[in-house]
C-alpha positions as CSV (number, residue, x, y, z in Angstrom):
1,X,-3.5,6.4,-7.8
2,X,-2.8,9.6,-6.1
3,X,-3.1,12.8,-8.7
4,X,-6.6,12.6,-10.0
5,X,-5.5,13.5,-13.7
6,X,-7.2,11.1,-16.1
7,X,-7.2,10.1,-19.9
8,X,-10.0,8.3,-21.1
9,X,-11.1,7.0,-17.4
10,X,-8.0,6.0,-16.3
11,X,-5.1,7.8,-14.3
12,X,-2.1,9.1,-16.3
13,X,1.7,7.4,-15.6
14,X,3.3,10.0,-14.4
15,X,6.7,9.8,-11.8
16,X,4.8,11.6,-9.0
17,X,2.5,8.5,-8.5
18,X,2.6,6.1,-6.3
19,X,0.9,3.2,-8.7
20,X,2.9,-0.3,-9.0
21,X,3.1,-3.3,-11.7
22,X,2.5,-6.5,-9.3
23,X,3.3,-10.2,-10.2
24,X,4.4,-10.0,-14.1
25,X,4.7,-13.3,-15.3
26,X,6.6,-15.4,-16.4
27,X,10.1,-13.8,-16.1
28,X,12.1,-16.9,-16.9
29,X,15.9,-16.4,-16.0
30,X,18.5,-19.3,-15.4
31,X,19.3,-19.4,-11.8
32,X,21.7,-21.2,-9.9
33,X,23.2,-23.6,-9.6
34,X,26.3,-23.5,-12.0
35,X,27.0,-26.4,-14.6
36,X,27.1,-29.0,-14.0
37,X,24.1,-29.1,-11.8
38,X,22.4,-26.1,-13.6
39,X,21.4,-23.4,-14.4
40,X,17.9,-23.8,-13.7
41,X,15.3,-21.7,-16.0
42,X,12.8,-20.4,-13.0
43,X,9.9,-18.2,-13.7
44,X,9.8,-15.5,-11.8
45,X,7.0,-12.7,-11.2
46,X,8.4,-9.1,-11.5
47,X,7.3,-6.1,-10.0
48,X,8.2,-2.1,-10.9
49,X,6.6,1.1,-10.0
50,X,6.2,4.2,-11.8
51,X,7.9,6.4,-9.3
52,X,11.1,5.3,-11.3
53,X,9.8,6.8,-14.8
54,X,12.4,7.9,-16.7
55,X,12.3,9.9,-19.7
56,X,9.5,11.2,-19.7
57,X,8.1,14.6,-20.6
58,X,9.7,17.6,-19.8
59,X,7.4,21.5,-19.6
60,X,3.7,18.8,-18.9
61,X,4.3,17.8,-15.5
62,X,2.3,16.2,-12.6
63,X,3.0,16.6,-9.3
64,X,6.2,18.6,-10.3
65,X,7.5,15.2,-12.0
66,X,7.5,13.7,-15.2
67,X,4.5,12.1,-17.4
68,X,5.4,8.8,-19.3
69,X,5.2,9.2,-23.1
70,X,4.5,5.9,-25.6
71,X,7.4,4.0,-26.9
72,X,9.9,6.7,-24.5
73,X,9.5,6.1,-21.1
74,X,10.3,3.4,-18.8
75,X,10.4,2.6,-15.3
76,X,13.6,2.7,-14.9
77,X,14.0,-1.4,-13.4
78,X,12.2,-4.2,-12.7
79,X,12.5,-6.6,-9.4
80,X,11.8,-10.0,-8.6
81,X,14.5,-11.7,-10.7
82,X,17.5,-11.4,-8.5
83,X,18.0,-14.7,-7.3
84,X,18.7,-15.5,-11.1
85,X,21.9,-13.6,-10.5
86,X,24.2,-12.4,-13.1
87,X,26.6,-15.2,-13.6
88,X,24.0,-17.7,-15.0
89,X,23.0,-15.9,-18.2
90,X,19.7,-14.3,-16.8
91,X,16.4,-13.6,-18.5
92,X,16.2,-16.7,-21.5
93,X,15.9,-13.8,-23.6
94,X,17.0,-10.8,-23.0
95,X,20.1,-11.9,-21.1
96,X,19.5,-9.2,-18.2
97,X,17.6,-8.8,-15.0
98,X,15.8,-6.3,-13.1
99,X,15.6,-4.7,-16.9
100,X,13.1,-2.0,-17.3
101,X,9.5,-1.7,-17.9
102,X,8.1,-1.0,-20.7
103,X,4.2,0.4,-22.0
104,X,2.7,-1.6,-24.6
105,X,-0.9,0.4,-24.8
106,X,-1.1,4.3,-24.2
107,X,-3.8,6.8,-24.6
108,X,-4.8,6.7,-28.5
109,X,-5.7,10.7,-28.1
110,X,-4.4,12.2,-25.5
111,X,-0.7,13.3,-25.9
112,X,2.0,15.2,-23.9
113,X,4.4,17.3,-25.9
114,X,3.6,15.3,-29.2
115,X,3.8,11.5,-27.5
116,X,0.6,9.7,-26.9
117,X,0.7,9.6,-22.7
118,X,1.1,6.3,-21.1
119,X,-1.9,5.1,-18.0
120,X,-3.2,3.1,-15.5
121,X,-4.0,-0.2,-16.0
122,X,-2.3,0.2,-19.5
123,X,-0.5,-3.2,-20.3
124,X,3.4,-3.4,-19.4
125,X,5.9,-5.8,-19.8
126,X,9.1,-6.2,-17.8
127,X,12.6,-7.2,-17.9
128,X,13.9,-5.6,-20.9
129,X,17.0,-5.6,-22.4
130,X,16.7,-3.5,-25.9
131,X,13.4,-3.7,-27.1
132,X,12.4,-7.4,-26.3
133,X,11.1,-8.7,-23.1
134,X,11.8,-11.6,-21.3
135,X,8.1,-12.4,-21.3
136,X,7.1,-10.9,-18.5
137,X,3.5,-9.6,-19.1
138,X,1.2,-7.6,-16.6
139,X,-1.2,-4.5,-15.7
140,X,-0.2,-1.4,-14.0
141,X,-2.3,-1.9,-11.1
142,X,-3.0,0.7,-8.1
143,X,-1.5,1.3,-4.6
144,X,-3.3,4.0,-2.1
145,X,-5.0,7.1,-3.4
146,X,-5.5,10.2,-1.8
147,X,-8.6,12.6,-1.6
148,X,-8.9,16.1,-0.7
149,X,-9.9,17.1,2.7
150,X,-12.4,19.6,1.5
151,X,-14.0,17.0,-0.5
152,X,-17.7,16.7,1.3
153,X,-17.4,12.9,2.2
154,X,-14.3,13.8,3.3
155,X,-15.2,16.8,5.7
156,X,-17.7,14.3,7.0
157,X,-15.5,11.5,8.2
158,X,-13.4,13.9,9.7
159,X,-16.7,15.5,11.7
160,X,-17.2,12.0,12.6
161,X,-14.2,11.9,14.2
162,X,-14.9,15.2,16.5
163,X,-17.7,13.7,17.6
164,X,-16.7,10.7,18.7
165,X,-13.8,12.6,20.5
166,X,-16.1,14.1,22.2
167,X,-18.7,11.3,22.7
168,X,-15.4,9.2,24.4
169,X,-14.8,12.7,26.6
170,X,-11.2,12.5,25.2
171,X,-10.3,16.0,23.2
172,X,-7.5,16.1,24.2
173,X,-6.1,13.0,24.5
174,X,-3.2,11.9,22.8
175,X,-4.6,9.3,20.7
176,X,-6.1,8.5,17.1
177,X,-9.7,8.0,16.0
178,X,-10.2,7.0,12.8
179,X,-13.6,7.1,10.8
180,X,-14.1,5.5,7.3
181,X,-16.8,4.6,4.6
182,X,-16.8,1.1,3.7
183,X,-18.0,0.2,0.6
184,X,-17.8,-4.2,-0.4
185,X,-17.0,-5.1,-4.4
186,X,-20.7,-5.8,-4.7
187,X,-21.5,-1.7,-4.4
188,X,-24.0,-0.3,-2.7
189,X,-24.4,2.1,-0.1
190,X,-21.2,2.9,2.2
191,X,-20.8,0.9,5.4
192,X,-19.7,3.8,8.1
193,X,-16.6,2.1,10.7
194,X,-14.4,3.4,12.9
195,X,-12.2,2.9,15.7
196,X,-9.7,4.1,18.5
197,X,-6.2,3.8,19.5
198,X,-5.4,1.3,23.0
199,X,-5.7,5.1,24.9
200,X,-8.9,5.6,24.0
201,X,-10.4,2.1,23.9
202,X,-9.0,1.3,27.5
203,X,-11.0,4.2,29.3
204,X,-13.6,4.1,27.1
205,X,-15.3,1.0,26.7
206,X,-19.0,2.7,26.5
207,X,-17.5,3.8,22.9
208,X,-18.0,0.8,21.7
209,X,-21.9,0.9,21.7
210,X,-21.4,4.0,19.1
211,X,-22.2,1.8,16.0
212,X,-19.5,0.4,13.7
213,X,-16.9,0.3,16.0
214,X,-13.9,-1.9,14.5
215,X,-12.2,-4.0,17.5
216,X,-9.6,-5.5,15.5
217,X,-7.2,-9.0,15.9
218,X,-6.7,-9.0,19.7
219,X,-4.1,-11.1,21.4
220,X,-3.1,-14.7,22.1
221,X,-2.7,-15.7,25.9
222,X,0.5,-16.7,25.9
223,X,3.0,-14.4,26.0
224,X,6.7,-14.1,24.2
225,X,9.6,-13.4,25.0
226,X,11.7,-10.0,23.7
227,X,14.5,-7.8,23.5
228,X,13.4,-4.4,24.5
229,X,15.7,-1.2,24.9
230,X,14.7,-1.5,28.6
231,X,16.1,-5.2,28.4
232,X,14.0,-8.0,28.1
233,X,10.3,-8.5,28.4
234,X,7.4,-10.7,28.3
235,X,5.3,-9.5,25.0
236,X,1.7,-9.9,24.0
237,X,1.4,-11.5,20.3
238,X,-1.1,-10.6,18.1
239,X,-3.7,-13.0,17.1
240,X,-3.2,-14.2,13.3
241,X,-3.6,-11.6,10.5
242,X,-6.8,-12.1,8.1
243,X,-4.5,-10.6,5.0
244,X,-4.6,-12.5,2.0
245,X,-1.8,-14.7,1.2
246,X,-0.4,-12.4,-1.5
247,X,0.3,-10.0,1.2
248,X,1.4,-12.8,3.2
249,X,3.9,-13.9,0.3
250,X,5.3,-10.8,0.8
251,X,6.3,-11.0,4.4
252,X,3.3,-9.2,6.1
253,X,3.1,-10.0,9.9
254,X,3.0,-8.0,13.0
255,X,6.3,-8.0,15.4
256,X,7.1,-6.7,18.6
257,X,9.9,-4.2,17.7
258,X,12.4,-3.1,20.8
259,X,10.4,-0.3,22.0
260,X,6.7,-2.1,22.1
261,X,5.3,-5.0,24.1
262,X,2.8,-4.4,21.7
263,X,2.7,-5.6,17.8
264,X,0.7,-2.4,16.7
265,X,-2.6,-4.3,16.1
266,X,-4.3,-1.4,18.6
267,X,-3.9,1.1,16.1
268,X,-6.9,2.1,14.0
269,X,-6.4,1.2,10.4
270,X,-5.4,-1.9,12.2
271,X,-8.6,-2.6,13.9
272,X,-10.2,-1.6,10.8
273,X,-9.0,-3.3,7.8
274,X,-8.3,-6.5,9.9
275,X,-12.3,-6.5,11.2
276,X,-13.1,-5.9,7.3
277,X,-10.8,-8.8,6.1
278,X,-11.9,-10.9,8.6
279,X,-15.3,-10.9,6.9
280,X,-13.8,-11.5,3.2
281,X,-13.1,-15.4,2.5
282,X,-9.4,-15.5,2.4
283,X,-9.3,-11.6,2.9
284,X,-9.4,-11.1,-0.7
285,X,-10.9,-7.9,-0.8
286,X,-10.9,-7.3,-4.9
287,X,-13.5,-4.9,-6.2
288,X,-14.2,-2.9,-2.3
289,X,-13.5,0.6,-1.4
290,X,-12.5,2.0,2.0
291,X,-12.5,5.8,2.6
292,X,-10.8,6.7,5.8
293,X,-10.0,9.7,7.5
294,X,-7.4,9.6,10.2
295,X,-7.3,11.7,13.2
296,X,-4.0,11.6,14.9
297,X,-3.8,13.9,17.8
298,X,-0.2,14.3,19.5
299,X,1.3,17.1,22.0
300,X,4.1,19.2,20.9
301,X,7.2,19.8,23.0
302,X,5.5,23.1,23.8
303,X,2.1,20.9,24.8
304,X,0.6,22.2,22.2
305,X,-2.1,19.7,20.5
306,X,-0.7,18.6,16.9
307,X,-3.3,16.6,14.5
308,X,-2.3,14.4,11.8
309,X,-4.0,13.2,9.2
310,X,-1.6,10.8,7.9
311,X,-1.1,7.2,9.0
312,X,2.2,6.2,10.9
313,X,4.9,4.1,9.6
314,X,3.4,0.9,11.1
315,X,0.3,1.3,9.8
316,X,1.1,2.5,6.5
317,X,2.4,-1.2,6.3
318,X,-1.1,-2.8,7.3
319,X,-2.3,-0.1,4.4
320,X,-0.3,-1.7,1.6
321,X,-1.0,-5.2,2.6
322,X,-4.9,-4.5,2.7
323,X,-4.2,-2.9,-1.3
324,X,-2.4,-6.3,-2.2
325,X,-5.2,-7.9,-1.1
326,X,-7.2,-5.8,-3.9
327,X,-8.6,-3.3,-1.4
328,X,-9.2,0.1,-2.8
329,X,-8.1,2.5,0.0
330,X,-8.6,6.3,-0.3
331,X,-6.9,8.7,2.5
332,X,-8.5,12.0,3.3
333,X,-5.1,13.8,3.2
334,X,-3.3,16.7,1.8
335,X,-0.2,14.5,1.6
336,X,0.0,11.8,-1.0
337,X,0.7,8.4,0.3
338,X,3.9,7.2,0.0
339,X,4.9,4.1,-2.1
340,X,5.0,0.6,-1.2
341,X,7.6,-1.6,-0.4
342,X,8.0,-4.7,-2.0
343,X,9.0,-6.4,1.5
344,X,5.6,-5.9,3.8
345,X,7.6,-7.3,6.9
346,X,9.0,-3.9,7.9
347,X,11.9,-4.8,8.9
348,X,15.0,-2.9,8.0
């Protein structure tokens, strides 16, 4: 959820979001191999995203984009299915695959030219043909959110951040710090965590005394092998994530890419969510909140000091793994977060 427009508690569909529909089951479509082997009827969990809305309203917009309207709208496919193919017959009932989403519950009161508006968390079903399903059934569940940096708790986090910038003696270093409120699925009042980038941490070590410092996975001794643009290298590997299999299951894991020695586990929302998940039984996080403000500070061509409050590709990775592990995370950022892949590996 990303747009903070609400009916009846809960965020309206709209094509400017960046809210997904994770795991619909059971999708069963007959799958390879061909007669006389086969086909095989496999169910298979679907998954769509409302960044694909289609048809939708026109002059009511969100964002600039489209709001989803009862028995109207779609997202416009649905994935999961493929390896069903389309020489096998596909979905047992609707003979298609990666067919579009479809609402099944709306807002009872709240309409957008004329058409009750469709929500989040409103059930959906996937895979359709014309009107049927291929009984494929599921929620439309969140991804990141964003807040306003004027909010107060907000403006805080980010203060946070300047003074620990200043506490380490690092202004202007180029580096991240990155300050965040904690809150577990038990509620409560808000853990305070933070942490640094490798430039800080290494010249800094006294930093770590500031309280709720987040030191992350670490490395394993040994060493690998990899192909860098400088030609090859010996490479630290990271210690073992403490994601939940479901991000697992979709091909989480940190790599040494060919310009790192490094598998990004230094970076801060690193450190952070993987100390949090480490304290989670199976890093399933369901039910917690985690407010974080980034402070990205880079130099310009120029050398002029640039700050960012956005996270980097990398690390918007580690973000979408910690949601599929049911982690509620809210940036402190103008920008709205971008959408997650399907594939968490982050590879090409």
């Amino acid at each position: 959820m990303s747009n903070k427009v609400f009916a009846n508690g809960r965020e309206v569909s709209c094509k400017s979001d960046g809210n997904h529909c994770n795991g619909a089951m059971p999708d069963v479509c007959l799958t390879p191999p061909p007669p006389p082997a086969g086909p095989l009827p496999i169910p298979y969990p679907n998954f769509s995203d409302d960044g694909t809305t289609d048809d939708g309203t026109c002059d009511v917009q969100i964002g600039g984009k489209t709001v989803g309207q009862k028995n109207k709208s779609t997202f416009k496919n649905s994935k999961g299915n493929e390896a069903a193919t389309r020489a096998q017959g596909m979905g047992v009932i609707t003979h298609n695959i990666s067919g579009a989403t479809s609402h099944t519950a709306w807002s009872m009161n709240v309409k957008g030219e004329n058409e009750n508006i469709t929500r989040h968390l409103d059930m959906t079903t996937h895979n359709h043909g014309s009107p049927p399903t291929n009984g494929a059934v599921t929620v439309k569940m969140g991804a990141l959110e964003r807040a306003s940096p004027a909010e107060p708790e907000c403006q805080e986090l980010q203060e946070k951040n300047k003074t620990t910038r200043k506490a380490l003696g690092q202004n202007d270093a180029t580096s991240t710090v990155t300050t965040a409120n904690f809150t577990p699925a038990g509620g409560g009042a808000p853990q305070t965590v933070w942490s640094c980038s490798r430039a800080l941490d290494r010249i800094a070590a006294a930093g770590k005394a500031i309280a709720g410092y987040c030191k992350g996975l670490g490395f394993k001794e040994e060493k690998i092998d990899i192909q860098t643009s400088n030609g090859p290298r010996k490479a630290k590997k990271a210690n073992d994530t403490n994601m939940c299999q479901k991000a697992k299951d979709r091909n989480f894991a940190y790599t040494n890419d060919i310009n790192t020695m490094r598998p990004h586990t230094s970076h801060t929302e690193s450190r952070i969510i993987e100390s949090l998940m480490s304290q989670a039984p199976g890093g399933d996080m369901t039910g917690a909140t985690l407010k974080m403000a980034i402070n990205w500070q880079s130099k310009s061509k120029e050398g002029e000091t640039m700050q960012q409050d956005v996270p980097c590709s990398s690390c918007h990775r580690v973000l979408c793994a910690a949601a599929e592990c049911g982690l509620k995370i809210i940036l402190c950022s103008d920008v709205s977060p971008k959408s997650c892949p399907e594939d968490l590996s982050g590879v090409p």
